[in-house]
C-alpha positions as semicolon CSV with decimal commas, in nm:
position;residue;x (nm);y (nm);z (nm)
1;X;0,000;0,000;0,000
2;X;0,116;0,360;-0,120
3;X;0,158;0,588;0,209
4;X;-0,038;0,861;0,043
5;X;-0,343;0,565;0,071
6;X;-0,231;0,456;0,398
7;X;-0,252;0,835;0,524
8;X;-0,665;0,829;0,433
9;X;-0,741;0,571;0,587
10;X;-0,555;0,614;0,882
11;X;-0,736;0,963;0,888
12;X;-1,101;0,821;0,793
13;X;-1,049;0,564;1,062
14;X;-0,986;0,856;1,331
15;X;-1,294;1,061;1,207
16;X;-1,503;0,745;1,228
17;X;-1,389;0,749;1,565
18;X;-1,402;1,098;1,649
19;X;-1,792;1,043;1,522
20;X;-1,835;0,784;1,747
21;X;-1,706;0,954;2,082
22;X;-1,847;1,242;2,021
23;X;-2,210;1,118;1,968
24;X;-2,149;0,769;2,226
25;X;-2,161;0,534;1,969
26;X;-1,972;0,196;1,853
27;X;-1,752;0,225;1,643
28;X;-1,915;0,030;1,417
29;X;-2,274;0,195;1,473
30;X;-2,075;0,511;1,348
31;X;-1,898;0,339;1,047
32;X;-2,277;0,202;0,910
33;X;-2,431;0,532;0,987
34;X;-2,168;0,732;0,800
35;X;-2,147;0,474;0,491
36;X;-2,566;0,461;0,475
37;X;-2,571;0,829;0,461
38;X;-2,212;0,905;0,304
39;X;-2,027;1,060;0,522
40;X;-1,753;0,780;0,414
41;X;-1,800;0,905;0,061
42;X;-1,751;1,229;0,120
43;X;-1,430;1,183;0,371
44;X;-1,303;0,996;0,043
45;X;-1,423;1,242;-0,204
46;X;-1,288;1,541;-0,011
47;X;-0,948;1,416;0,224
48;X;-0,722;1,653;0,052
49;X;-0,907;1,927;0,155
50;X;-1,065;1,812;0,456
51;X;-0,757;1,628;0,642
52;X;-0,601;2,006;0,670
53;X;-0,874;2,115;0,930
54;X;-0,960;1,998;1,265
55;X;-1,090;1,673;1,372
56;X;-1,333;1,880;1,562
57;X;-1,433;2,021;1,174
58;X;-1,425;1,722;0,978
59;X;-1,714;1,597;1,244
60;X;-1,897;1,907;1,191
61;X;-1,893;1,864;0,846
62;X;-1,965;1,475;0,878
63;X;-2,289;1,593;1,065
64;X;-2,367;1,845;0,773
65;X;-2,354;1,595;0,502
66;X;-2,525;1,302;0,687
67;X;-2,835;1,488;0,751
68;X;-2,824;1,629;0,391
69;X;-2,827;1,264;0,357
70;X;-3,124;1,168;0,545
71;X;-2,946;1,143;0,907
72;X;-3,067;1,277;1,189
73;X;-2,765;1,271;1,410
74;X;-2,640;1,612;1,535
C-alpha cells in the first residue's frame, strides 16, 4: 500500500472514531451510519481538503452531510 493511501485511511479511521465519541456510539454503529448516509464518501471524495482542518471540523462537516443525507444525528 502507497503511504499517500495509507494516510486516508488512517485519517477516515480517526474521524469514524471521532464520530463515534463524540455522539457515544460503537464504532461500528458510526462506520454504518456514515457509509448509509455518506459521510464515508464524502471523507473519500474530499481528504485533501478536509484532512487540513480539525478533527473537531471534519465531524462538523460529517454531521452536515449526513443529515443532507437523510441522518438525523447532530
Amino acid at each position: 500500500m502507497d503511504n499517500k493511501l495509507d494516510n486516508k485511511i488512517t485519517y477516515i479511521n480517526y474521524c469514524i472514531n471521532a464520530f463515534a465519541d463524540k455522539y457515544e456510539l460503537s464504532s461500528k454503529e458510526a462506520y454504518s451510519y456514515l457509509r448509509r448516509f455518506k459521510g464515508l464518501e464524502f471523507l473519500d471524495k474530499c481528504y485533501e481538503a478536509e484532512h487540513l482542518l480539525s478533527i473537531r471540523d471534519a465531524v462538523k462537516d460529517l454531521v452536515t452531510i449526513c443529515k443532507s443525507n437523510g441522518g438525523e444525528i447532530g
